[in-house]
C-alpha positions in Angstrom: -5.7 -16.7 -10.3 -5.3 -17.4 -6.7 -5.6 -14.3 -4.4 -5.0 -14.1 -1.0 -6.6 -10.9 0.2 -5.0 -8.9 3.2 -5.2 -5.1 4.1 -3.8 -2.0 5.9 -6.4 -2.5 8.5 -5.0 0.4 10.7 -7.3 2.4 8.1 -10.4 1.4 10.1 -8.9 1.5 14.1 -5.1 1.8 14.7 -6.5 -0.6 17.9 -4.8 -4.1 16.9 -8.2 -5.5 18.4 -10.2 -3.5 16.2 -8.4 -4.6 13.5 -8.6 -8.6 14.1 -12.3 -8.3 14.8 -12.6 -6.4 11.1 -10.3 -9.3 10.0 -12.2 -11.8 11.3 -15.8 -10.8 10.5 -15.0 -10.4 6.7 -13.7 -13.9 6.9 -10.0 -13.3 6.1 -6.8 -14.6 7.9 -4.1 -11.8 6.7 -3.1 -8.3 7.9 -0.6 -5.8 6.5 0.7 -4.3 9.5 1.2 -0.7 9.5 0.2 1.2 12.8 -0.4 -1.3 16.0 -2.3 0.1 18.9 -0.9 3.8 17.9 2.5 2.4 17.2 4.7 2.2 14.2 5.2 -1.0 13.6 9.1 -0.4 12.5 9.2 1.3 16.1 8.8 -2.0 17.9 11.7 -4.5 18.6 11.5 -7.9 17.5 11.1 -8.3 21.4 8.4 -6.0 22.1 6.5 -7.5 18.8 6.6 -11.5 20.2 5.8 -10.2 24.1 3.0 -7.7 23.3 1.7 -8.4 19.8 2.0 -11.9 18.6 0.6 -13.8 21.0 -2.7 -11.9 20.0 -2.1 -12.3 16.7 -1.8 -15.7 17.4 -4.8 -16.2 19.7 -6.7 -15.0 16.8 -5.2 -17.2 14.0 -3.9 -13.7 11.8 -0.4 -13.8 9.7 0.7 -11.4 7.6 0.5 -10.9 4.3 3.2 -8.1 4.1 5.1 -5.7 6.7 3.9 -2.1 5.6 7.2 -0.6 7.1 7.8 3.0 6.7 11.7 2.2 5.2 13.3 3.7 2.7 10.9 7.1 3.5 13.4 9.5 4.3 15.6 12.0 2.4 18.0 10.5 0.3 20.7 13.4 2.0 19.4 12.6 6.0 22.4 10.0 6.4 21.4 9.7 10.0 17.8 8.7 9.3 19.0 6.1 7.0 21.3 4.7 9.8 18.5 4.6 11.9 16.5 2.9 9.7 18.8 -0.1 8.5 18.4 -0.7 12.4 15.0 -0.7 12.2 15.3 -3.1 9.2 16.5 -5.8 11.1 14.8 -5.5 13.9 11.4 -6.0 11.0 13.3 -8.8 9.6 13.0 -11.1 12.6 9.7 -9.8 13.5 9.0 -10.9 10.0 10.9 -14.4 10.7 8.8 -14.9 13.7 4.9 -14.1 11.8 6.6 -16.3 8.9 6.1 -13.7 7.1 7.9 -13.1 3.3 7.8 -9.8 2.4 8.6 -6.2 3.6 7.8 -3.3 2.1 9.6 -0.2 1.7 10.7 2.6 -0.4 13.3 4.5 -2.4 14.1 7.6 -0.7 12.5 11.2 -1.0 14.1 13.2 -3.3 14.3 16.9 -3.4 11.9 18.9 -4.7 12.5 19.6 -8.1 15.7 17.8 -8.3 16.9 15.7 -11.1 16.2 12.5 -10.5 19.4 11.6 -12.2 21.7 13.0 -9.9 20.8 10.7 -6.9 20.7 7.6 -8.8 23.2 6.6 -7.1 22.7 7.7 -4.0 19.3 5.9 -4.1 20.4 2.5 -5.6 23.6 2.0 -3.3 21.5 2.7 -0.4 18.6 -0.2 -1.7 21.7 -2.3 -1.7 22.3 -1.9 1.7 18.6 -2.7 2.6 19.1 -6.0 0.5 21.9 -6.7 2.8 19.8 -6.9 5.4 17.8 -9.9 4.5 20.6 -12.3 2.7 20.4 -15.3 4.2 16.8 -15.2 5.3 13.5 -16.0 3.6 12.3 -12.2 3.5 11.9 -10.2 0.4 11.4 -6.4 0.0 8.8 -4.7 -1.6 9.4 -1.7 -3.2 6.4 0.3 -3.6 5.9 3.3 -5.6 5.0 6.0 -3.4 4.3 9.7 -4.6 7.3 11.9 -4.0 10.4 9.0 -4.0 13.1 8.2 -6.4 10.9 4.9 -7.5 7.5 6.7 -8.2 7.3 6.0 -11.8 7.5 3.1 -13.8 10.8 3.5 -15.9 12.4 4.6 -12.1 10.9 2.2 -10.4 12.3 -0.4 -13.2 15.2 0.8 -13.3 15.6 0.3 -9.6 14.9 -3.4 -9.9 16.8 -4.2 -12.7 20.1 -2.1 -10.7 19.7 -3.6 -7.9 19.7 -7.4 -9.2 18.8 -9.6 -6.5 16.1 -11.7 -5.8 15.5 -10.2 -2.5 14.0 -7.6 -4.3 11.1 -7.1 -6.0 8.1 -4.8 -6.8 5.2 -4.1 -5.4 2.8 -2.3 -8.0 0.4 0.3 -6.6 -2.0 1.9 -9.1 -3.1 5.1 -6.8 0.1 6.0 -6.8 1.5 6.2 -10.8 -1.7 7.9 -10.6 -0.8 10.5 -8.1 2.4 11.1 -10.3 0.7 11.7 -13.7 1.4 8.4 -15.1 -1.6 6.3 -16.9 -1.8 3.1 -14.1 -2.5 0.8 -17.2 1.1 1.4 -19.0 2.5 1.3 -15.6 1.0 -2.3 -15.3 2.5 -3.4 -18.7 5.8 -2.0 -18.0 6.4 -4.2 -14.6 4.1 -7.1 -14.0 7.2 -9.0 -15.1 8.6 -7.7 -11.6 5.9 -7.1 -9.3 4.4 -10.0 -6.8 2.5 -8.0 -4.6 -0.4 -5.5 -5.7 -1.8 -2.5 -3.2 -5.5 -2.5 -4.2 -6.7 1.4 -3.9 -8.0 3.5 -7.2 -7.7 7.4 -7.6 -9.4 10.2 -10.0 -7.2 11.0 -12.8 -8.4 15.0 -12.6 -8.2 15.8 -9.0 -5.7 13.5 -8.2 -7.9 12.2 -4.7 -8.2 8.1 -4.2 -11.7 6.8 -5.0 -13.4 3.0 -4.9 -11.8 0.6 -6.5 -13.5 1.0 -9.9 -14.6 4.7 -10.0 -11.0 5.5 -11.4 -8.7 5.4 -14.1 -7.5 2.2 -13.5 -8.7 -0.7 -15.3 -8.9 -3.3 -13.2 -11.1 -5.6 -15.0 -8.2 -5.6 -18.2 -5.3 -5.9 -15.3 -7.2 -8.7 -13.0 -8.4 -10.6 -16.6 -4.4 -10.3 -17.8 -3.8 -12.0 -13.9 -6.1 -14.5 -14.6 -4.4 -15.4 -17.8 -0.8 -15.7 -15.8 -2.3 -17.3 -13.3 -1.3 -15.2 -10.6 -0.8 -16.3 -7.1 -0.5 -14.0 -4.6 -1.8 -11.5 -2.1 -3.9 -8.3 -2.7 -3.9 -6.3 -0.3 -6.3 -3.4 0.3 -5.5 0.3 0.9 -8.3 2.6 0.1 -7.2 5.3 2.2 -10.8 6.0 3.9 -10.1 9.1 6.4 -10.3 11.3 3.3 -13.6 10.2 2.4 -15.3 8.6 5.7 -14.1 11.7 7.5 -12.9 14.4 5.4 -16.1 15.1 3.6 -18.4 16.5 6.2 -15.8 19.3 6.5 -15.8 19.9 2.7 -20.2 19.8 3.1 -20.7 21.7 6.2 -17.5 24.0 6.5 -18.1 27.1 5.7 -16.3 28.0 2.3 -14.5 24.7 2.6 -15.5 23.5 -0.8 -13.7 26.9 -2.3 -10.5 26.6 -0.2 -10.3 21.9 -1.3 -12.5 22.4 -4.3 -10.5 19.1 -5.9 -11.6 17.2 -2.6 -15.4 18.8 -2.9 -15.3 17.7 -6.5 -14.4 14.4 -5.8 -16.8 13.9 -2.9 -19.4 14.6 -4.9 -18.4 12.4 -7.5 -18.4 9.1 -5.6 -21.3 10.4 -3.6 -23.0 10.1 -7.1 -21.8 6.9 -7.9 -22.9 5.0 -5.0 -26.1 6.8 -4.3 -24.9 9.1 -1.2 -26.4 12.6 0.0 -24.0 14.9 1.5 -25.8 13.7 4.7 -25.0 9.9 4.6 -23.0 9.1 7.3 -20.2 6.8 6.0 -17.8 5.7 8.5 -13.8 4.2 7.4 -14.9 0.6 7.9 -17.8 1.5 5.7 -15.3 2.4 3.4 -13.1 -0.5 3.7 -15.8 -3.2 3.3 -17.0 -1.3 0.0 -13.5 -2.1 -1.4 -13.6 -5.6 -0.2 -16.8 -6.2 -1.8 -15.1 -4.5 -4.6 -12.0 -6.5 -5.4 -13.9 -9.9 -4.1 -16.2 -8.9 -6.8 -13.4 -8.1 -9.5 -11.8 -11.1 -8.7 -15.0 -13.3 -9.1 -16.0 -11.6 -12.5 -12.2 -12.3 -13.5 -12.7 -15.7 -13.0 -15.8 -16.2 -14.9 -14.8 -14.5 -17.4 -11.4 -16.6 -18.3 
């Protein structure tokens, strides 16, 4: 197993020098661009990008692993937003070109609430079509990721997208936290698509309250997922996502609100619970780069074990 390790460093500053300083003092050379200096990254134009952006990227000697692009999050029925955001698509595709970057992530469309799934099949997979269209005939690939609340959130949808859609330009990103989030056990959800998925979003999440926690304090074995990646020799990036605002910031409201805990008891619960694992009073201060360079010590450390262990 060779892993490239990147991350959505926006977690830590949304300041793009913030980020390359984290970048650089953890020794790393890869970014997953999300929010730049405040900004969207599927809000800038290819032009904007190379004038303001890349040359610092440059300076610093960052690529990127993956763009973290908002696509495919919109309503399956906003036909406008969708319009708008095959614009956008292009406009990432030769932003990509120009980091020489390969993949793009995106998504598969909210769906209604307590819709059948079924009934926009269609809908969704003609419309991932169209997002394919955008980058034949150039070396990028989309990513679709299974976020909470889309068509592709599960592992038989998100499957079934794949294997409907049909082209190379697409494949799967596989993000435990998230078939989590949904109900589904992360560990079937592995078995079911590492077939399909090249990419892997490193965050973890509590199977009871349903909040993200350290990579290794939840229900996802990694150490039977990174051990099977081993064995296949996977080659590839990793890139890191623990979401640390609701942690890093959102615990001293659940501590020292009053009644807090009673109104987010599942957030209190969970607090707690990591606080216990790694040896934190409610008055530690943690900060989000505390955060993130606990779960970079985390998957260097999975990956190490993983490679002693084959």
């Amino acid at each position: 197993m060779l892993v490239t390790i990147s991350g959505f460093y926006d977690e830590v500053s949304q300041n793009l020098d913030e980020q390359i300083a984290l970048v650089r003092e953890l020794g790393e050379k890869y970014i997953c661009p999300r929010r730049i200096d405040g900004k969207n990254i599927a809000d800038y134009t290819a032009s904007e990008f190379q004038a303001k952006i890349k040359p610092r990227l440059d300076a610093a000697g960052i690529g990127f692993s993956s763009i973290g692009s908002p696509i495919g999050k919109v309503n399956v029925n906003d036909e406008e937003g969708f319009k708008r955001q095959l614009v956008q698509l292009k406009e990432l595709v030769n932003i990509a070109a120009s980091m020489n970057c390969k993949y793009i992530r995106i998504f598969s469309f909210f769906i209604p609430k307590g819709a059948e799934h079924s009934r926009y099949r269609d809908a969704v997979i003609g419309k991932m079509k169209k997002f394919v269209e955008c980058v034949e005939g150039t070396d990028v690939i989309l990513l679709h990721e299974n976020e909470k609340g889309i068509y592709g959130d599960t592992a038989d949808r998100a499957a079934e997208i794949y294997d409907a859609v049909g082209s190379e330009k697409l494949k799967l990103a596989y993000d435990a936290s998230n078939f989590i989030q949904v109900g589904e056990n992360p560990n079937e959800a592995y078995e079911k698509l590492k077939d399909k998925v090249v990419y892997y979003h490193i965050k973890d999440c509590d199977k009871e309250t349903k909040v993200e926690v350290p990579m290794g304090l939840g229900e996802t074995d990694y150490k039977k997922i990174f051990d099977d990646l081993e064995e296949r020799n996977y080659t590839g990036f990793m890139t890191l996502e623990p979401h640390t605002a609701k942690y890093a910031v959102g615990r001293k409201y659940i501590y020292f609100v009053p009644f807090a805990r009673y109104i987010a008891p599942k957030f209190y619960k969970a607090f707690r619970y990591i606080d216990e694992k790694l040896g934190n009073t409610p008055t530690t201060k943690v900060t989000r780069k505390d955060v993130f360079v606990l779960q970079y010590k985390n998957l260097k450390k999975f990956i190490e074990e993983a490679g002693k262990r084959a």
